[in-house]
C-alpha positions in Angstrom: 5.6 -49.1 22.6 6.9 -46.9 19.5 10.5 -48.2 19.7 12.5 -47.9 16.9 11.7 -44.1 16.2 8.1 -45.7 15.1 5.9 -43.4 17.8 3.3 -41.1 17.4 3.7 -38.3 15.0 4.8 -34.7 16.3 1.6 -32.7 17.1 2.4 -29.1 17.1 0.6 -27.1 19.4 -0.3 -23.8 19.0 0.8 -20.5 21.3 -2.0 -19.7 23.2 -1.2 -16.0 22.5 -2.4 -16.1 19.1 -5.5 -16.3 20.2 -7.3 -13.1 22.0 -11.0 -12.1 22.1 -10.3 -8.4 21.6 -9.4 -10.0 18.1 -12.9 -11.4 17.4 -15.5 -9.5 16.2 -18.7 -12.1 17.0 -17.1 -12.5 20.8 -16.6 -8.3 21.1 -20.3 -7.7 20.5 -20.9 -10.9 23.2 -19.1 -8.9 25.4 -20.9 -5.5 24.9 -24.1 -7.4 24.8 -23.5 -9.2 28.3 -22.2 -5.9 29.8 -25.2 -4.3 28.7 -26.9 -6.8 31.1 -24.3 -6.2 33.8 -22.8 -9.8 32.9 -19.7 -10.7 31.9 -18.3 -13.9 30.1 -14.6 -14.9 31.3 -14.9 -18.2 29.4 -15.0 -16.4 26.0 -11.7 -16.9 25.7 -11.9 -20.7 25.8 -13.9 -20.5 22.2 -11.7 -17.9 20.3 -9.9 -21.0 18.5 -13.0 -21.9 16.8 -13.4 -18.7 14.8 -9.6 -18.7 13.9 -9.4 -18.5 10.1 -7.9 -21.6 9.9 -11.1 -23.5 11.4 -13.4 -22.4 8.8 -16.4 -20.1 8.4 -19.7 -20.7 10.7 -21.2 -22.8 7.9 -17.7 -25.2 7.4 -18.1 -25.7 11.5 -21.9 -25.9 11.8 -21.8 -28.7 8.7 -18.8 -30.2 9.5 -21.3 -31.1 13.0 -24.0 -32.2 11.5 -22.1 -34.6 8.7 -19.5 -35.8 11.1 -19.1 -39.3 10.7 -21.2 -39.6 7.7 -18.3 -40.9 5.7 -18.0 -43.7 7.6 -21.9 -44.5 8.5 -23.6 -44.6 5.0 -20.9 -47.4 3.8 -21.6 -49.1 7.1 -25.0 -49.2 6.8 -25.0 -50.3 3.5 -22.9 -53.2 4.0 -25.6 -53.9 6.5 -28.0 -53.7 4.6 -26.3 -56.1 1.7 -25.2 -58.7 4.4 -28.7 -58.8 5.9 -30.4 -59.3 2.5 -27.1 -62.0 1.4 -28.0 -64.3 4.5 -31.4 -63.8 4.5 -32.0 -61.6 8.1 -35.4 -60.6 9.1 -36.4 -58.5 11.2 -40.3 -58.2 10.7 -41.1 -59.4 14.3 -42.1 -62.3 17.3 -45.9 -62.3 15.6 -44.9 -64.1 12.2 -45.6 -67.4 14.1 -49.0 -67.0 15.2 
């Protein structure tokens, strides 16, 4: 598989060091607001990526969410939609027949 210098493209993979919580503003006030509590959150640094400026704002990622896949599904569905009228597909139901 991927002889012939066909294989996978390189992924480059970022240094984990470019990426610290002290650096965030929206996980810094996490912090203070857990420690307030007396809790602490050591995953936080799991989720700096995702406010990296290359990942877009809140809005890009919370949008991106919500219409993921949407590019694909409406043209799917319609082509439903078209073949089921095209060969006549019904889907009204058992009780037609009584």
């Amino acid at each position: 598989m991927g002889g012939h210098g066909h294989g996978p493209p390189e992924i480059k993979i970022p240094s984990h060091t470019i990426y610290k919580w002290e650096n965030v503003p929206e996980l810094v006030k996490l912090q203070k607001d857990l420690g307030k509590l007396g809790l602490k959150d050591p995953w936080a640094r799991n989720h700096v990526w995702r406010f990296h400026p290359g990942y877009g704002t809140q809005l890009q990622r919370t949008l991106g969410c919500l219409f993921y896949g949407w590019k694909l599904g409406i043209p799917a569905f319609l082509i439903t939609i078209a073949a089921e009228k095209a060969f006549g597909i019904k889907y009204a139901g058992h009780h037609e027949h009584h």
